[in-house]
C-alpha positions in Angstrom: 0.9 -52.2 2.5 4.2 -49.8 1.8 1.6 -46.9 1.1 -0.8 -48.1 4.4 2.8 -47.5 6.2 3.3 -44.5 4.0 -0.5 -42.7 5.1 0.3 -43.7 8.9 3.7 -42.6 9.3 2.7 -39.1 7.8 -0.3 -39.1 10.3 1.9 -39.6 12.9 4.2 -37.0 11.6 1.0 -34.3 11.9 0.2 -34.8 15.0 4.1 -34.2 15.8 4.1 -31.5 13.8 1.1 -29.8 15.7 2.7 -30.2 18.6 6.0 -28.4 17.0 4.1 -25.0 15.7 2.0 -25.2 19.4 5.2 -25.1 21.1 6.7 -22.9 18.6 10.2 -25.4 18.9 11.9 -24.6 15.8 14.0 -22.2 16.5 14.7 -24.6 19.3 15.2 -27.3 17.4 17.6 -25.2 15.0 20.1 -24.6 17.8 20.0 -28.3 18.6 20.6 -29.3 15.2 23.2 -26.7 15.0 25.1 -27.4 18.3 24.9 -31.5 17.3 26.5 -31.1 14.0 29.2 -29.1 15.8 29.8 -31.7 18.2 30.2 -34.4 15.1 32.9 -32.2 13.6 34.6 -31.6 16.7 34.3 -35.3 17.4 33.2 -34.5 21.2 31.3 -37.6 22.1 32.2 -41.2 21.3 31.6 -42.3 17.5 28.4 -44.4 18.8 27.2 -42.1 20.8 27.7 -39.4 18.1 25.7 -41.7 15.8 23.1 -42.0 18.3 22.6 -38.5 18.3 23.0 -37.7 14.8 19.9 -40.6 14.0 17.5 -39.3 16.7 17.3 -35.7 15.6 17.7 -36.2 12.5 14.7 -38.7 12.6 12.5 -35.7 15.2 13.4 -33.5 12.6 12.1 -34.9 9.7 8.5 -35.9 10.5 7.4 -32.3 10.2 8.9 -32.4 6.9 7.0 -35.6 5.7 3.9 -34.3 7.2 4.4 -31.2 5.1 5.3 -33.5 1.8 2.2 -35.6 2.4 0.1 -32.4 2.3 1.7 -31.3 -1.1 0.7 -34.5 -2.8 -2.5 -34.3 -1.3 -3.4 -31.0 -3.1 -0.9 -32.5 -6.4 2.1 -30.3 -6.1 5.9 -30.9 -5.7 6.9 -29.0 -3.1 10.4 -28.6 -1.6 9.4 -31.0 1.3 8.1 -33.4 -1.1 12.2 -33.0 -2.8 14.0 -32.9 0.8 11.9 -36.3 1.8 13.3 -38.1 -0.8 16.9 -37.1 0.3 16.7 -37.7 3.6 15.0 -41.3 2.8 18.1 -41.6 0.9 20.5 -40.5 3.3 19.2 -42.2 5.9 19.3 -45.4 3.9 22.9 -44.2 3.0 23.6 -43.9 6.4 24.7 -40.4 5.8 23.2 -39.3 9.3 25.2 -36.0 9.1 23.9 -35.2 5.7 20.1 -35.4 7.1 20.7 -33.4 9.6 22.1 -30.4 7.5 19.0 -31.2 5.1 16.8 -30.7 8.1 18.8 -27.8 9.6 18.5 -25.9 6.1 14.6 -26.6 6.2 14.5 -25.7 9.6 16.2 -21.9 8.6 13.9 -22.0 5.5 10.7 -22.0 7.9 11.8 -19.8 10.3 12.9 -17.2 7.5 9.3 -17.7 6.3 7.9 -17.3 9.1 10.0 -14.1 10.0 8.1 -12.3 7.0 4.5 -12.4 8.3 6.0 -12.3 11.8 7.0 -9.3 10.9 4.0 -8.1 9.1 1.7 -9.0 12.0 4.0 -6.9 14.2 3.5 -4.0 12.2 -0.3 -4.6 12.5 0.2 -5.5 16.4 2.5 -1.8 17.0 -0.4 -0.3 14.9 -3.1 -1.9 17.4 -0.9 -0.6 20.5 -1.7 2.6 19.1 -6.3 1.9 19.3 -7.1 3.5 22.8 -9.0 1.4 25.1 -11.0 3.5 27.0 -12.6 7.1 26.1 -13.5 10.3 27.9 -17.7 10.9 26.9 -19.1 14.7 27.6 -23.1 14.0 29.0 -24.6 17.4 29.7 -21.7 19.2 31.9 -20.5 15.6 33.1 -17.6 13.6 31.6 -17.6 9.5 32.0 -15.2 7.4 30.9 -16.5 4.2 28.6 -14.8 1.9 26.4 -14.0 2.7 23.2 -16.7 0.1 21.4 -19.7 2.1 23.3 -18.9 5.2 21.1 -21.3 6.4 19.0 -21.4 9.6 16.1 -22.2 12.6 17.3 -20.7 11.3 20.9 -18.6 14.7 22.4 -15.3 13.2 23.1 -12.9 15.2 25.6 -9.3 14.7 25.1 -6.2 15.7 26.8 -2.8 16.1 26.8 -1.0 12.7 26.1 -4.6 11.0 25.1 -4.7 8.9 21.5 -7.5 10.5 19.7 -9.8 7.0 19.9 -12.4 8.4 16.4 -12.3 10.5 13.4 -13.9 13.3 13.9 -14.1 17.4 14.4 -12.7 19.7 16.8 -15.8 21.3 18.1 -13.5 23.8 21.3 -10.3 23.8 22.7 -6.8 23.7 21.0 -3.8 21.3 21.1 -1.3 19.9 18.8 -1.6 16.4 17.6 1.1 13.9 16.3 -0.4 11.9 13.3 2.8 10.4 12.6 1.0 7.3 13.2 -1.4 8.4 9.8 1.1 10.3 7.6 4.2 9.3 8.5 5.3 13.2 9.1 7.5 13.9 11.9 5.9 17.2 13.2 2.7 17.6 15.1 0.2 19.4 13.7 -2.0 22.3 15.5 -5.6 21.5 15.9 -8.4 23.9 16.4 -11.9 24.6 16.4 -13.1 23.1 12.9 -10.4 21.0 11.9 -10.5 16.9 11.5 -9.0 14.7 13.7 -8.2 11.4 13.5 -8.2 7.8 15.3 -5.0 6.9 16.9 -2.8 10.1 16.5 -1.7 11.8 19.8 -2.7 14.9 21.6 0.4 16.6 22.3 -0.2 19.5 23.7 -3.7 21.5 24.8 -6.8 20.0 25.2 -9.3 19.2 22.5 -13.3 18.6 22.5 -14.3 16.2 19.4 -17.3 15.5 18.0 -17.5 12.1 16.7 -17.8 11.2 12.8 -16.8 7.7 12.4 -16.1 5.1 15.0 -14.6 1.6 14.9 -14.2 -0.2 11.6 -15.1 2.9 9.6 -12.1 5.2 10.9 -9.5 6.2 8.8 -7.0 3.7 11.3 -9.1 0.6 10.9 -9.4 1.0 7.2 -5.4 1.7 6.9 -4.9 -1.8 9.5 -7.3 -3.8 6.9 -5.0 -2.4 4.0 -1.8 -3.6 5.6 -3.3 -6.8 6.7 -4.4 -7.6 3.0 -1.6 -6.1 0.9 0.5 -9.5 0.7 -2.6 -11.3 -0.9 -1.8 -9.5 -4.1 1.6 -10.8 -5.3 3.9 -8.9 -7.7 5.0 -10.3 -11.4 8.7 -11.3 -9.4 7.1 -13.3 -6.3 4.8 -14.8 -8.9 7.7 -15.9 -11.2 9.4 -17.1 -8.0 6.2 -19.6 -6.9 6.2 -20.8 -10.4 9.7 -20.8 -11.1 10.0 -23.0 -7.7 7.3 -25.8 -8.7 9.3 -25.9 -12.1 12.9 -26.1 -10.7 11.7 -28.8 -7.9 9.6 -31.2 -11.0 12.7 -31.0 -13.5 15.4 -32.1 -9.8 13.2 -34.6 -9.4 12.7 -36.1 -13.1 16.9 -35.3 -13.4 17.6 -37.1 -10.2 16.1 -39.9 -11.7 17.5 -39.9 -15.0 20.6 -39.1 -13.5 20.3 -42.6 -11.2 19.2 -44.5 -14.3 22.3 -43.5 -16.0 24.6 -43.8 -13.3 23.6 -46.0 -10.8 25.4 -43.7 -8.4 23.2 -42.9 -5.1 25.7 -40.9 -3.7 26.6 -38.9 -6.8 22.4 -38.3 -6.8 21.7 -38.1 -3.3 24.3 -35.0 -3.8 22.6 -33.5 -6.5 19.3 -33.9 -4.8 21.1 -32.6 -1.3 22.9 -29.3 -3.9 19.0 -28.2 -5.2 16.4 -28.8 -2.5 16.0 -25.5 -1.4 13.5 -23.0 -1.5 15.5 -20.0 -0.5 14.0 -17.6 -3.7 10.6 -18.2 -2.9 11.5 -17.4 1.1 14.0 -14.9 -0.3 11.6 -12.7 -3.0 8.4 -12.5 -1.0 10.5 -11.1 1.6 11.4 -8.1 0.2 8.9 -7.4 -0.9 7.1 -7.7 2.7 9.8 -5.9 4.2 10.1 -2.7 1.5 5.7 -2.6 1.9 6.0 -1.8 5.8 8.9 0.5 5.2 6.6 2.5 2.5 3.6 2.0 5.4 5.5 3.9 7.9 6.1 7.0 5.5 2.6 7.3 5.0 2.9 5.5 1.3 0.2 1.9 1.5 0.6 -0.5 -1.3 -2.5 -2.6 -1.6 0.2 -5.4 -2.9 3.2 -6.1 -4.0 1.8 -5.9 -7.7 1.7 -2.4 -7.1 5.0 -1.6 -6.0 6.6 -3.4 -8.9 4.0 -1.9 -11.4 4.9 1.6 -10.6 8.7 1.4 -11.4 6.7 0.4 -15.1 5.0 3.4 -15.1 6.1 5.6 -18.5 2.9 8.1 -18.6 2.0 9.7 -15.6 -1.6 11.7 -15.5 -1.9 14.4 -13.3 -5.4 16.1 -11.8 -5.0 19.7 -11.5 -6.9 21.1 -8.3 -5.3 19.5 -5.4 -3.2 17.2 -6.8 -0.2 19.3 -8.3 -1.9 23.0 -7.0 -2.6 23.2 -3.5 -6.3 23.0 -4.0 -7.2 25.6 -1.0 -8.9 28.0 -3.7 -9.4 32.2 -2.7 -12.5 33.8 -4.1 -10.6 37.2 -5.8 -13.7 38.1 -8.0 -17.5 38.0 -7.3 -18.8 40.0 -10.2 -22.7 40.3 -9.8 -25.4 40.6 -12.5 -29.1 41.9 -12.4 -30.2 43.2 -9.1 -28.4 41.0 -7.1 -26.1 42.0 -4.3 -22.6 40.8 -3.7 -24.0 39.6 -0.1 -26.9 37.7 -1.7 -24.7 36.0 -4.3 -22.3 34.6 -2.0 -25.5 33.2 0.4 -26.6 31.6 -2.7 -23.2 29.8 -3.8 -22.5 28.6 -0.2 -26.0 27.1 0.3 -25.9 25.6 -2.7 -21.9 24.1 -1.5 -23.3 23.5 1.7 -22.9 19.8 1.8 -20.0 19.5 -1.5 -16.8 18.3 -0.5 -15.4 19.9 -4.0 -12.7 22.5 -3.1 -14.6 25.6 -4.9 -17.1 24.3 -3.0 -14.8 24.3 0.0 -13.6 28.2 -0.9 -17.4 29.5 -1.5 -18.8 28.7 2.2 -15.4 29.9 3.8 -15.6 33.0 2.1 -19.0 33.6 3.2 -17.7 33.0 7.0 -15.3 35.3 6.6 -17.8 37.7 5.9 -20.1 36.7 9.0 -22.6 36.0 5.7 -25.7 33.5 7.3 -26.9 31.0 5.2 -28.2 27.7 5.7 -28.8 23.9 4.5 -30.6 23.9 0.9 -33.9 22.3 1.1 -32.8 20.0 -1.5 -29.6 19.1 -3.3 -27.9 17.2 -6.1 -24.4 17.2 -7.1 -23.3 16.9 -11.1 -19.7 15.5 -10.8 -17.9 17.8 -13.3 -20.6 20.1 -14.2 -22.0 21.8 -11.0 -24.8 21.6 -8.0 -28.6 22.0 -8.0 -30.1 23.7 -4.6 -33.2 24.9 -3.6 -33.4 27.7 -1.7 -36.5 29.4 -0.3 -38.6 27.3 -3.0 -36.4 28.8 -5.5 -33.6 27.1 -7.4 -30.2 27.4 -7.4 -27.9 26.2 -10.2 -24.4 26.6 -9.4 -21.6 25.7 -11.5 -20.4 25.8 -15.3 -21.4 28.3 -18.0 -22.6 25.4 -20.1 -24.4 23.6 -17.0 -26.2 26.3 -16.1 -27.8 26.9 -19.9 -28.3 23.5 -19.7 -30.5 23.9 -16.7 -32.8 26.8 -18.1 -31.2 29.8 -16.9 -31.8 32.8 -19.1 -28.4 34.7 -20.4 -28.7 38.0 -22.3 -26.3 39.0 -25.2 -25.1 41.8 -22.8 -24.4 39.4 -20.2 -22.5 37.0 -22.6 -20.4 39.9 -23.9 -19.1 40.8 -20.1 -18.5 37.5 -19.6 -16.4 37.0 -22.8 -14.6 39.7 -21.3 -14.1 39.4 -18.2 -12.7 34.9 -19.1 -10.5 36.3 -21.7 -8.6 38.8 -19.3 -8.3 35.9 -16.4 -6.6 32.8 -16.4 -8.6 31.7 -13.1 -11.0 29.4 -12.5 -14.7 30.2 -12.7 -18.2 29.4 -11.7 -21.6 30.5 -12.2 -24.5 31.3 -10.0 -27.9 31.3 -11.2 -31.4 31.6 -9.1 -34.6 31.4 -10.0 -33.7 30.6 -14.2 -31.7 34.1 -13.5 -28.1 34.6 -13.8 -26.7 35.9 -10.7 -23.3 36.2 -10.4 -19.9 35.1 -11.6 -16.5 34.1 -9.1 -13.5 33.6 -10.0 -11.3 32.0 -8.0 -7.2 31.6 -7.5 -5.4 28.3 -7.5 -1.5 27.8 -6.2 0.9 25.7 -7.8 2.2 22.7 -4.9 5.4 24.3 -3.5 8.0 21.3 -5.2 5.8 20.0 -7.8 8.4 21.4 -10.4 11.0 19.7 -8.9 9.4 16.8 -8.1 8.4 16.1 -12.0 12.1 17.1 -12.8 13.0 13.7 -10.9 10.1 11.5 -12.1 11.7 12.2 -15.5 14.7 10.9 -14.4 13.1 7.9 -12.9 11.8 6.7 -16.7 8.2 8.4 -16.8 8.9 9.6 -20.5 5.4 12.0 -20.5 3.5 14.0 -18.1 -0.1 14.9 -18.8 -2.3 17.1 -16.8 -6.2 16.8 -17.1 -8.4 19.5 -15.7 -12.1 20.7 -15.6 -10.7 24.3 -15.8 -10.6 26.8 -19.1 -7.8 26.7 -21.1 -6.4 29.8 -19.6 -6.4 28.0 -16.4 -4.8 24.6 -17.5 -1.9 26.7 -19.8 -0.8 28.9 -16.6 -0.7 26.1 -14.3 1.1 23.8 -16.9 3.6 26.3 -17.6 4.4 26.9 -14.1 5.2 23.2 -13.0 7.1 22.2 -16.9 4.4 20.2 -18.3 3.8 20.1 -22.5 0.9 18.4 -22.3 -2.8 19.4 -20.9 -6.2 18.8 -21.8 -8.6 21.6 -20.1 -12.5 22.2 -20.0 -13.2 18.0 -19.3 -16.2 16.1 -17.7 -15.2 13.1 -15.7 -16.2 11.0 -18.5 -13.8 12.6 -20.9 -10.9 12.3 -18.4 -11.6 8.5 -18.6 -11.9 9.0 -22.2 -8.1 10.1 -22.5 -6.5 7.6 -19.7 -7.6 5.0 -22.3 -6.1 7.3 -25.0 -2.5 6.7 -23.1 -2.8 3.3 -22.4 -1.1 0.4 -24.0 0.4 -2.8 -23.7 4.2 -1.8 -23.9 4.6 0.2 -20.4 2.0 1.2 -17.5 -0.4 4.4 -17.0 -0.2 5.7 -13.7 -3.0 8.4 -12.8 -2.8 10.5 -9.6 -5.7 12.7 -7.7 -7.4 12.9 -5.0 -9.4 9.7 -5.0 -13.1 11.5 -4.4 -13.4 13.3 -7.6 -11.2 10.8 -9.8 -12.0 7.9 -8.0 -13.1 6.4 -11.5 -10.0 7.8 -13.3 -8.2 5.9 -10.3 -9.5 2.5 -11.1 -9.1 2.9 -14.8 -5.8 3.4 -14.8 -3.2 0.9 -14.3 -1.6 2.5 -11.8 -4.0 4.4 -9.4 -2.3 6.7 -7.2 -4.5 8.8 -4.6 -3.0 11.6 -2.7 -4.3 13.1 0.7 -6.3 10.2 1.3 -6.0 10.8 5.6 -10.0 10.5 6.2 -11.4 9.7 2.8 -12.9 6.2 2.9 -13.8 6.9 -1.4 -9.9 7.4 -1.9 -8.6 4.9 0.4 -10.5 2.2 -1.9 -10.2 3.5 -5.0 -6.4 3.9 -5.1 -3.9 1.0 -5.9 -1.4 3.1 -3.9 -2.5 6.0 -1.3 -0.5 8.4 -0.1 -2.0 9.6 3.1 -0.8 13.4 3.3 -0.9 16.1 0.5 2.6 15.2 -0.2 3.8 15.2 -4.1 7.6 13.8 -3.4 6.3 10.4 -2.1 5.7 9.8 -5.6 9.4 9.8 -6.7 10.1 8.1 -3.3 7.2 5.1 -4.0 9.2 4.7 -7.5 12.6 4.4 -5.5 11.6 2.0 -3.3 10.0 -0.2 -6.1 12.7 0.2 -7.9 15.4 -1.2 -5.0 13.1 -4.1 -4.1 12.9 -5.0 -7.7 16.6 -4.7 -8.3 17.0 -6.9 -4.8 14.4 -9.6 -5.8 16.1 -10.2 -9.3 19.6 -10.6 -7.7 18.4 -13.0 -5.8 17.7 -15.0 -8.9 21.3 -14.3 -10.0 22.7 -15.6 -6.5 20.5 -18.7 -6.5 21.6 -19.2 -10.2 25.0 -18.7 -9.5 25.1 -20.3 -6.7 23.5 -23.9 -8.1 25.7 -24.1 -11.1 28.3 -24.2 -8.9 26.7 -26.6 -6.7 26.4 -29.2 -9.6 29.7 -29.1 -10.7 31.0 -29.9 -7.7 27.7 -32.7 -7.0 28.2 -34.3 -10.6 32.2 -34.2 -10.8 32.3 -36.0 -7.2 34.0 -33.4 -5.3 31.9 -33.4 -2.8 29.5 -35.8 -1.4 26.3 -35.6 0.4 27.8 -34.5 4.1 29.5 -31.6 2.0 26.7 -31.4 -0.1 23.9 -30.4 2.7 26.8 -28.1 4.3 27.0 -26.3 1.0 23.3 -26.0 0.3 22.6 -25.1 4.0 25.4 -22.2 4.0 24.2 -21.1 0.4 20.8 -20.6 1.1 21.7 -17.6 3.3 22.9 -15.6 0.4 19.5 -14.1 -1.5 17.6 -14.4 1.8 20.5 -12.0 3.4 20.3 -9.6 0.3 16.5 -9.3 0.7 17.2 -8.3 4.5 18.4 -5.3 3.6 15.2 -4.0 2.7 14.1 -4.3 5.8 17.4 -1.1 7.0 16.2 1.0 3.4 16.2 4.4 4.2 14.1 6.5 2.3 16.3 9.5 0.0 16.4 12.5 1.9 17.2 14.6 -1.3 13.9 14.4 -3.1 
């Protein structure tokens, strides 16, 4: 019969409680609460109709709270609602209609705090969506319609002017302008755009006016991808919120089993009703998963996405950080300076044959081959055919001939013939340069040799300077270069410890080598070429990710611009959430043992009891708001 009343009153209470997150009443409800305790204190209204009051919203207040404790047992959990239930049965019982209204006003702030974190959250994504255009300018023939943006296909010719969002990825094909991508990168200043350069979805045209031709639209632009980050990068919860859920279901089982024992013992409900009324809060579990909401949108507009909050706390555990070479801590925009030919070939016909062969690699040599043949007006074409060896080099063909571009050793592999005299210049020629190098063979004859020149990162000294101080006790840098290469470049930015002349394979070979149980391996590239590497290591850290879909996936943590000082700033801002999340233990801890002295030694009772726990809750859930004013350090 009791648990027939039990099932009906809590099915009562849902359908109340539908109609309170419809109406969206409880921040409504809270200023009632609030201004009817005040009136109690300030003994406003008669003592009956006070009481009156006092029993009819403290009686609206708690059916969403029974509803919500039904639910719990339902899936076999204590939850705090399950807890607060009980003491306001008991108060209510007690009479103590004051004390259930503090409960209810303290569970009331509790939801709304709550629900202030993924309000928050879906306001970042809602500012982001602002940001999608609507409607877009097409170029048919000589005439320009405007469509929505949905109709756009690749390969549409998109025309957009001054003060127009950029509505796809794609490539300037005429005009000029300046574009803000602060919406991206988080970088402050525009950026000049012109004929050849990528542009991307949602970043503003500033200035000029800009013909694009599209490369991906809707869900596969670099915006959408970046808004499908953000909306699943609180699904993945750190060690700290984790600890927080558990230590929560703990902390509410061993109340409840103490409240009884306490009662058994005693045979004081008032001394337990203030126990109960001290402990049935939830404020770390609201508390922790706030900051780290809060510090994860503060790292999303700097251009720095965490795909959790795992992430964020695993990088301040990060002892051994892995560096790629090109691109990651060298600028990665390679200049030919050599072309040395063999045979009969001409330096013109060389450098035909190593950009046809690059024609469709996104690999920076690859990258400086076909712009040095531009800059000398060279023609060349699409290969017939192509395959790319990550690590090793590219097979073409080109007018039914091959092409084997690449490593020394690939290119033997392949068949092309070598002569001692050949080998002997070569010898030469890698021992005097500490550049890197590629081949060019065609038609199973070597053709050429180019080397090419690298720049260290302006920074990346500095920067790895301050990672040291953050606790990342080695640096290693891994490279497909010579030795000569990897020795230069590690001298310049301070690093001991490189490992040249390695496959893709072997660099996997050596994150395993670094790995163990005690601290956290953190590898940073560019997510295409070490998109393995990335997922291998514990930390995977891609940089320069602004229009890579391979990076933006393969990376636990992507910086969106070629920037190396977001590293140190990522580690900061880990650090400070992590330092904010475990004082909020230390508040709550503090903060409950004091509760219970007072609860057990009777110098307070229930009424004082709610209006402790209801004032006390504010204190970690404060401390975590802070998070949400962190400024990045300017200094680094």
């Amino acid at each position: 019969m009791y648990s027939f009343k039990l099932k009906t009153l809590a099915i009562l209470s849902g359908k109340v409680m539908k109609k309170i997150k419809y109406y969206d009443t409880d921040k409504y409800l809270l200023s009632v609460l609030a201004v009817i305790l005040l009136c109690h204190y300030l003994k406003i209204f008669s003592s009956s109709a006070d009481e009156i009051l006092l029993t009819f919203f403290a009686s609206i207040a708690t059916l969403p709270v029974i509803y919500n404790a039904f639910l719990s047992l339902k899936e076999k959990r204590i939850s705090i609602d399950l807890l607060a239930s009980i003491a306001l049965v008991v108060s209510i019982m007690n009479r103590e209609w004051a004390s259930a209204v503090f409960i209810n006003l303290m569970l009331t702030s509790a939801r709304l705090f709550a629900n202030y974190t993924k309000i928050q959250a879906r306001d970042a994504i809602k500012s982001l969506l602002k940001l999608r255009p609507e409607k877009v300018k097409v170029k048919i023939g000589r005439e320009i319609i405007e469509e929505a943006v949905a109709k756009v296909k690749i390969n549409d010719i998109i025309v957009v002017e001054l003060g127009d969002r950029i509505p796809v990825d794609g490539v300037v094909v005429s005009g000029q302008g300046i574009v803000d991508q602060s919406s991206l990168t988080g970088e402050s200043t525009p950026v000049e755009k012109k004929i050849r350069d990528k542009v991307y979805s949602s970043t503003l045209n500033v200035a000029g006016s800009l013909v694009i031709r599209a490369e991906k639209v809707g869900k596969d632009t670099t915006f959408e991808k970046i808004i499908k980050l953000i909306e699943q990068s609180g699904k993945d919860k750190s060690l700290i919120q984790t600890t927080a859920d558990r230590f929560a279901s703990w902390y509410l089982a061993v109340t409840l089993v103490g409240a009884i024992i306490l009662y058994l013992i005693s045979h004081n409900l008032v001394m337990v009703l203030s126990v109960l009324l001290v402990t049935c809060a939830d404020d770390v579990a609201v508390a922790v998963p706030m900051a780290f909401s809060a510090a994860i949108g503060k790292a999303a507009k700097q251009g720095i996405i965490f795909k959790g909050g795992a992430f964020l706390e695993g990088i301040t555990k990060v002892k051994t950080l892995i560096v790629d070479k090109t691109g990651t801590i060298t600028l990665g925009k390679l200049k030919i300076s050599q072309v040395v030919t063999f045979g009969n070939f001409s330096k013109d016909e060389v450098v035909i044959m190593a950009a046809t062969a690059d024609y469709f690699s996104q690999h920076p040599i690859a990258k400086a081959v076909i712009e040095y043949a531009k800059e000398r007006k060279l023609a060349f074409n699409k290969p017939t055919d192509f395959t790319e060896y990550q690590g090793k080099g590219i097979y073409a063909i080109m007018k039914n001939k091959k092409i084997i571009c690449g490593k020394l050793s690939f290119l033997t592999e392949s068949g092309i013939e070598i002569t001692e005299g050949q080998y002997q210049k070569i010898k030469k020629i890698m021992l005097d340069t500490s550049k890197t190098s590629i081949f060019v063979g065609y038609d199973k004859k070597l053709a050429c040799l180019i080397t090419l020149a690298d720049e260290l990162r302006p920074g990346v000294k500095k920067t790895l300077e301050e990672l040291k101080t953050l606790g990342i006790n080695k640096i290693v840098m891994l490279t497909g270069d010579n030795e000569n290469v990897a020795k230069k470049i590690a001298k310049e930015a301070g690093i001991d410890v490189f490992h040249a002349n390695l496959f893709p394979e072997d660099k996997l070979r050596y994150i395993k080598k670094y790995q163990n149980k005690k601290h956290k391996v953190a590898m940073i590239g560019d997510g295409v070429n070490d998109a393995a590497s990335l997922a291998l290591a514990d930390i995977g850290i891609a940089m320069g990710v602004i229009g890579s879909d391979v990076a933006i996936e393969a990376a636990d943590i992507a910086l969106m611009k070629d920037e190396f000082n977001k590293i140190p700033e990522a580690i900061h801002l880990g650090n400070t959430t992590v330092k904010i999340s475990q004082q909020d233990f230390w508040i709550w801890g503090v903060v409950n043992v004091v509760g219970f002295f007072l609860a057990l030694s009777g110098t307070i009772g229930p009424e004082e009891a709610a209006a402790f726990n209801f004032i006390t809750d504010f204190f970690p859930i404060f401390n975590s708001l802070r998070l949400f004013r962190y400024n990045f350090p300017s200094d680094i």
